[in-house]
Structure formats: structure tokens, C-alpha cells
Residue, then its C-alpha position, 0 to 999 in steps of 0.5 A: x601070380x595067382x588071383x583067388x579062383x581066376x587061372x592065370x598064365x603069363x601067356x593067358x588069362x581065363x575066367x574061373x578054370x585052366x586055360x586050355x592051351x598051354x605056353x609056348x602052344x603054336x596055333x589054336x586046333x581049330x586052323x589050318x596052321x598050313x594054309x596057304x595064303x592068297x587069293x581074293x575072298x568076295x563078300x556081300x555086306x552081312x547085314x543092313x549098313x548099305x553104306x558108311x560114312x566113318x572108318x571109326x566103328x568106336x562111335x554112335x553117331x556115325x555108320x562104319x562099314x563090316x571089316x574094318x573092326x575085324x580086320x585092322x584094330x588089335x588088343x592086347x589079348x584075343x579070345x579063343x573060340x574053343x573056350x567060354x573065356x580065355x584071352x591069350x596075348x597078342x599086342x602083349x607077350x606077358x601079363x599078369x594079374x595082382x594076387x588081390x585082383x585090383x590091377x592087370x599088367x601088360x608087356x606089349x611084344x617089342x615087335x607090334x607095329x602100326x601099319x605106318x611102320x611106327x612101333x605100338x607102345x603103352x601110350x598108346x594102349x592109354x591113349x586108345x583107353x581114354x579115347x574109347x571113355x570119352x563122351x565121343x565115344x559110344x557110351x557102352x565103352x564108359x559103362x563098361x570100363x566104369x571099375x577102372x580106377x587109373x592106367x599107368x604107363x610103367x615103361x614104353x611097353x609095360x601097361x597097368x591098370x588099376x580097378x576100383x574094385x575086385x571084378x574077374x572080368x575086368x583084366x579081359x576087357x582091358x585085354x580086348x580094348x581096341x589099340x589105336x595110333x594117336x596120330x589116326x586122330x591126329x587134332x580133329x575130335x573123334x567121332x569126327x574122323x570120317x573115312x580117314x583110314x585108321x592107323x592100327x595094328x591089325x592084318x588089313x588096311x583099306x585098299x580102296x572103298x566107294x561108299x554105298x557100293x564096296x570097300x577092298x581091304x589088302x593083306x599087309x605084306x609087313x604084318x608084324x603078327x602073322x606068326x604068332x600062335x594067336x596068328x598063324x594059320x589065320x587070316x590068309x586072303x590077299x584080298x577081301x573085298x564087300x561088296x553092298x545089296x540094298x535088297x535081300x533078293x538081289x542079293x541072293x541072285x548075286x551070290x547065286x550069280x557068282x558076284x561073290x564067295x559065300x552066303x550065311x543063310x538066316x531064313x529058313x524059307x530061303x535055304x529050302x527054297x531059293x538055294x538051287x540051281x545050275x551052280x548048286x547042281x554043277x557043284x561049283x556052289x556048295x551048301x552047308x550045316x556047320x554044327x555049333x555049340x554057341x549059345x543062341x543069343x537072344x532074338x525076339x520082339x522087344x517090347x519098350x517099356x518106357x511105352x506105358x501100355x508095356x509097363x504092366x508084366x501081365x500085358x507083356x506076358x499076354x502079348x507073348x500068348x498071341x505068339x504062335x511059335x508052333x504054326x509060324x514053325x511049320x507053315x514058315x519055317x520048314x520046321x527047321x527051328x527051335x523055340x528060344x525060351x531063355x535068355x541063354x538057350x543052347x547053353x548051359x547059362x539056361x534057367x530051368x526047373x525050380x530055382x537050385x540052392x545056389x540061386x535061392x542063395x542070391x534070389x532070397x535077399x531080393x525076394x521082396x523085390x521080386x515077382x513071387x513067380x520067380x521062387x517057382x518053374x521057370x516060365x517057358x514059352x506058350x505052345x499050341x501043340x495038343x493039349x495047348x492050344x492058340x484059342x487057350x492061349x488068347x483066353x489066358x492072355x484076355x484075362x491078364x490084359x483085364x488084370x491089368x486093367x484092359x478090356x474089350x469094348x466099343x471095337x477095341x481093347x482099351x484102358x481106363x481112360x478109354x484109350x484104344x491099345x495100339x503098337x507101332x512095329x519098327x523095322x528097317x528091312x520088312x523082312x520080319x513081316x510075314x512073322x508079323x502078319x500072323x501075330x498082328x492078327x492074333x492080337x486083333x482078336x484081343x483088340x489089339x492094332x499093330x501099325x507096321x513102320x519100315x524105316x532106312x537103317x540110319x533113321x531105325x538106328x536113331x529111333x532105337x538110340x533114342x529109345x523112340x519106339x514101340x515094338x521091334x526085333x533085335x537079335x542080342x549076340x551069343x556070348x559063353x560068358x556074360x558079365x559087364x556088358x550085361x550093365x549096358x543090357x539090362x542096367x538101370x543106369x544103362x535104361x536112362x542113357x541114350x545109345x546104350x543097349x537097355x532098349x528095352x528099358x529095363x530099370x530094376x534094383x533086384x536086376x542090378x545086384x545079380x548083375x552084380x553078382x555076376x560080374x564078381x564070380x570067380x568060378x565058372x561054377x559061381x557065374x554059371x549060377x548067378x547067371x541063371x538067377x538073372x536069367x530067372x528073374x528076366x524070363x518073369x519080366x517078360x520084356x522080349x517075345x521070344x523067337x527062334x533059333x538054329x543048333x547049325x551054321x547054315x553056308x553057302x560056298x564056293x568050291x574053290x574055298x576051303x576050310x580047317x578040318x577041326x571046328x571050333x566050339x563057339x563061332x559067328x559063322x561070317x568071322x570063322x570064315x573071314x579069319x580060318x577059311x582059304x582059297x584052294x591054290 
């Protein structure tokens, strides 16, 4: 079958070009298709969930612990991390999509079994589908799966979905959708599951856990897919095994320690500084950079713009002035970053220059819409490097904050009504506080107070869902190939949803038509384009203060760990490790 410009495979699915591995492939280049497989792999947990309290990661309400998304739930079809967006099968052993685009078939291998023994069957792929739409469920699972008209169970193992409209994305989600038993739930409600263990397809189940402290995952001996070519050579641990530091410092000592086997080092001032010592020396730890080709994702300070000190774009773009990226990079830095000044740096999805005439083509019927700045260069971020310069910089952003109607008297920036400008600061970790110290200080020169709030991560989770806050920092995930999920980011809909990620509250018209054009682009060549003209359009918003970012995967390991010889393309750098890595017999 064939679907407009979308390449098509009964064993693949790939988004505007030919997938890279053919029919009948054996592993992905990327792993060791001969490794051996044993051992324990020790971990520390990867971000700030010190504890859980649910074993379904599917929810809002509810903390689940690192791995068991990874480790225990399959979809019909996974991605290749050498390509921007191909899937090729897994719970599924042929697919196809219609010639008009409007509905994705799926055969389920005859041979996928739950880890109960029971055989994964269509109903189950649609009883999972509706599970993940409902209002138990996170609510990004509806946005995104909002295009799909009905799924039909044609036979025990063949599944069809039906799309509302024409939108290349969607045989990919529907193919990535996490499979569940339905007697995982069994009569409770979903998001009231617990620490029941999930009955699922993937190569792990839980071994045994103590919330707050460690949670074991055991390799299923019976594992009904460790052969396939989307399988072999992966996941290769007998063991895994995270173990949960309340504090950063401790946990470094830990891994210095020898508590556990690897460690992905963020912070610059770490990995020059504290990574030392009689292990590094002796050789038994080994640091490392990993080349990558990701796209950098975004991270910065992101501004809520519900707060109405934020609504005006001039005041945002002259809080971002006050940033200086230049001195945070050498005093704090090691020099070792790079300025963010897209969305999509790293990548070829980055805006530059003046708009080309693909993106003039979508950008010129929303030009009443738009700020007349996004027809011209894309804006980058200030520097301070001569001939720029901080002071420079603070003028600037002082006569924007007086546009927008903001000026200095009585010992502080205030607006029309006299009310002095104040930003609360919410973090749940302190560790962007030495960022913040010296920014704090620049907008004071304005007139500007920062107050700085440090909350426990369940209480940060919930301001965030909430949309309670002023300021925070957020780091949005890399991906080669946006679509969907951009509703759920940036969306209007999204902005008035509580949990959704539109926490910076973007609600803008002209936004939601080029994510429309996003998501309807058949060619990579086409999403390259419309991707950009978002891009564009958001860079002139100025919602987020731009960071920072790193070209390389910055490791720390035990020698006794291995690795493939080829590196993929595109790659979190925890998840390479968990599913290619293994232990030297």
C-alpha cells in the first residue's frame, strides 16, 4: 500500500522518507546483536522522584518510579534511534496504512505474551486506547489522540484505527500507544491502581521495590520478544536496580562510593570539578563525552503568562536582556555550553535568517496576526561579548519595560496602578540558584524583585499542573520530529486544560494553524518547513529565556560495563545505557 508522500513497509512506518532498515533486517547497527546477557546494572534515580507511590506512569495524580515505563510496557511498533521517525513493528508483525491516509491496520505477532503468560490480543490493544483517553488518564494521552475517529477489532490479533482526518503522524502514535492487560485493572478505577504490578509485555517485572528508597526490576526468563529485530542484542541486564538520593551531593558521593554503575552528569561545574578521585584514578571509573546529534530540546526560564506582568511581549523579551549568558558561561560554566536560541537547536528544525519562501507561504496568511518582527531575522539571544555589552543590554530592556508601560520610581519598577513588578521563582531542587542569583541581580538594576521558592517535587508538580506560578525552569524533551505533542505544548486548547504542558500558556490562533500545518506535512521536507515558521513565530513571543545547552552525552562509568562499538544518531543518554549497555562477563 501506499500513502501520498509517507514511505510505507509492512514491517515499518516512517514519516516522509524510506525507512532505513529493510525487511527481514536482524538488529538495529547501533547494538551489539552479540551480547551477552547477565549481571545487575545498579542505577541512582535520574531525576527528582525520591519516591512513588503508583506503578501506572499513565496518570496525573500519582508519582511512578523511573523503569517501569521503559522496562515493562510495549507498543505495537518502536522507534529507531538512527532515524528522525520511523517505527518498526514489535507487538505487531505487519502493518499497513490506507492509500487515503485515514486508517492504520495492525497484525499483533501471534507470539506477544503478557508477563502472566496470557497472549496479547486486539482487545487489548483497544482496551489499553480507551484507558489512555479517558478522564483518568493524563489528559496529554486525549489531546493527542483527539484525530482518532473509532478502533475496531477486526479478528483477535488484527486492529484498525480510524482518523478523523488526514494527518501522517497518527499511524506513529497509535503504533507507540503503551499495551496493557485489562486485568492489571481489573474493577478498580485507573488512576487508583497503586503499587499494583502492571500486567504488561515488556522485558522486565518488578522483583521487589521499598518506596522512597529502591525498586529492583528482574529480566523475564520467558520474554516473548528478545529475538526480534527490534529486540536482540537489547536490554541485556538480569537485574536493574535504582536506588533514590534526596540529595545531589549524596548522591554523587554514592557513585563515587561505588553504590551504583553510572552517572549522567548535567552540570558543568560537577564534571570538571568533583568527578576525581581514587576510583577515576585507579581506572575502576571511567569518565566520558558521547557525541550526539539530538536535537537540544529546549530548557530555560519559563515565564507563565496567565501572570499578567508577562502578557506584554516587550516585558518578556526585556527580562530575557538581563540574562547574561556570556558570564554565567565562563564564571559557572567551564565554558563548556552552548547558547539555546531556538526552539530546536542542534537541528536542522532551527529557524534562521529571514523567513525562506516555504515559510512566507504559511506565515502570510496569518500576517495580521502576527508581530510584524516575525517577516524579518529571526531573533537571537542578547550576548555580552564586545561589541555587546550587559549595560547595552539593561538600557534596551528599561525602554521596553517603559513601552509596556513600567517605570522606575519610589525604589522600585512599577506599572500604572503603582504596583511594584515582582517574580516568584519556583523550584524544587535549588540547583538552579547560582543561575538565578546573578539574573536576580540584573533585574534589580531594573527594579525588579525575585523571591526564590523551593518546594518538594510533589507540591512543584501540582503548582505546575495548576498553572500556579510565576517563573520556573522546565527542560522540554529533544525530539527529530515534532507534531502532535506540539498541541499539548503550545495549543490553545492545551492553555485552558489543567495538566497539560501549555504551562507557559501559550493561547495564539496564528500558533495553532501552523501546528496544523505541522501535523499535516507528508515530507520531511514540508515538516522541516512549517516547523520552522513555528519556531519563528515562538522565538517572537518571547515566552522562555533561553539556556544552554551540550553537543555531548557527558558519562560516567564503571569499567566492568560495556558498550556497542556504533553510536546511534539520536539518543537520551540514561535510556542508551539501560537498553544496549552490558556487563563484561
Amino acid at each position: 500500500m501506499t500513502f501520498a508522500h509517507v514511505a510505507l513497509a509492512d514491517h515499518a512506518i516512517a514519516l516522509g522518507y524510506t525507512p532505513k532498515y529493510p525487511a527481514g533486517f536482524t538488529h538495529f547497527d547501533y547494538v551489539n546483536p552479540d551480547a551477552p546477557k547477565g549481571g545487575e546494572l545498579l542505577m541512582a534515580n535520574p531525576d527528582r522522584r525520591t519516591s512513588f507511590d503508583t506503578f501506572n506512569p499513565f496518570i496525573l495524580k500519582g508519582t511512578a518510579p523511573v523503569g517501569v515505563g521503559e522496562l515493562m510496557f510495549e507498543s505495537l511498533a518502536t522507534g529507531s534511534l538512527d532515524e528522525p521517525a520511523t517505527v518498526y513493528g514489535l507487538l505487531a508483525d505487519d502493518m499497513s496504512v490506507a492509500a487515503d491516509g485515514l486508517s492504520a491496520t495492525f497484525h499483533i505477532n501471534p507470539k506477544a505474551r503478557f508477563n502472566n503468560g496470557d497472549a496479547v490480543t486486539a482487545k487489548d490493544v483497544k482496551y489499553s486506547f480507551d484507558m489512555l483517553i479517558s478522564k483518568q488518564a493524563a489528559p496529554q494521552y486525549a489531546a493527542m489522540l483527539a484525530d482518532v475517529k473509532a478502533v475496531t477489532v477486526l479478528d483477535r490479533l488484527m486492529i484498525r484505527f480510524t482518523f478523523k482526518r488526514k494527518n501522517p503522524e497518527l499511524p506513529q502514535i497509535v503504533a507507540t500507544l503503551p499495551v496493557f492487560s485489562d486485568k492489571w485493572v481489573g474493577n478498580k478505577p485507573f488512576d487508583k491502581l497503586g503499587l499494583t504490578p502492571p500486567i504488561s509485555s515488556g522485558p522486565y517485572r518488578i522483583e521487589h521495590f521499598d518506596a522512597g528508597r529502591s525498586i529492583t526490576f528482574k529480566r523475564n526468563a520467558n520474554y516473548w520478544g528478545r529475538d526480534l529485530p527490534t529486540r536482540r542484542g537489547m536490554f541485556n541486564f538480569d537485574r536493574m536496580t535504582w536506588r533514590f538520593y534526596k540529595d545531589e551531593v549524596v548522591k554523587l558521593e554514592a557513585f563515587k562510593a561505588g553504590e551504583f554503575d553510572f552517572n549522567v552528569e548535567s552540570i558543568a561545574r560537577q564534571w570538571m570539578r568533583q568527578y576525581n578521585g581514587p576510583k577515576f584514578r585507579s581506572g575502576e571509573l571511567i569518565k566520558h563525552e558521547f557525541m550526539h546529534h539530538n536535537t537540544a530540546g529546549f530548557q530555560g526560564f519559563i515565564l507563565n503568562t496567565r501572570r499578567p506582568q508577562f502578557a506584554d511581549w516587550r516585558v518578556r523579551k526585556a527580562l530575557g536582556l538581563a540574562l547574561d549568558f556570556d558570564w554565567l558561561n565562563k564564571q559557572l560554566f567551564y565554558d563548556l555550553y552552548v547558547r539555546m536560541d531556538s526552539l530546536y537547536s542542534n537541528s536542522e528544525l532551527a529557524a534562521t535568517g529571514l523567513p525562506t519562501p516555504g515559510e512566507l507561504k504559511l506565515l502570510e496568511p496569518l500576517r495580521k496576526q502576527l508581530n510584524p518582527a516575525v517577516f524579518g531575522p529571526v531573533p537571537m539571544p542578547p550576548a555580552t561579548q564586545p561589541p555587546d555589552s550587559l549595560r547595552a543590554n539593561l538600557l534596551q530592556a528599561r525602554d521596553l519595560l517603559a513601552q509596556a508601560g513600567w517605570t522606575y520610581r519610589d525604589g522600585a519598577l512599577r506599572n500604572a496602578k503603582g504596583e511594584p513588578f515582582s517574580i516568584e521563582y519556583l523550584d524544587d531542587s535549588g540547583s538552579m540558584m547560582k543561575v538565578l542569583a546573578p539574573w536576580s541581580r540584573n533585574l534589580q538594576k531594573l527594579g525588579i524583585t525575585v523571591r526564590p521558592r523551593t518546594a518538594d517535587f510533589a507540591l512543584y508538580q501540582k503548582r505546575l499542573d495548576g498553572f500556579d506560578f510565576d517563573v520556573t525552569t522546565l527542560h522540554y524533551g529533544d525530539t527529530q520530529t515534532p507534531g502532535n505533542e506540539l498541541y499539548d505544548l503550545f495549543g490553545s486548547k492545551a492553555a485552558k486544560t489543567e495538566g497539560s504542558s501549555n504551562v507557559i500558556g501559550v493561547a495564539d490562533p496564528a500558533v495553532d494553524r501552523l501546528i496544523d500545518a505541522i501535523v499535516a506535512s507528508e515530507t520531511r521536507a514540508e515538516r522541516v518547513t512549517a516547523v520552522r515558521a513555528l519556531d519563528r513565530v515562538l522565538r517572537n513571543g518571547y515566552y522562555v529565556i533561553p539556556h544552554w545547552y551540550s553537543r555531548t552525552h557527558r558519562i560516567a562509568y564503571r569499567n566492568t560495563l560495556r558498550f556497542p562499538a556504533t553510536l546511534p544518531q539520536y539518543y537520551p543518554a540514561a535510556g542508551w545505557i539501560v537498553s544496549t549497555w552490558w556487563r563484561q562477563p
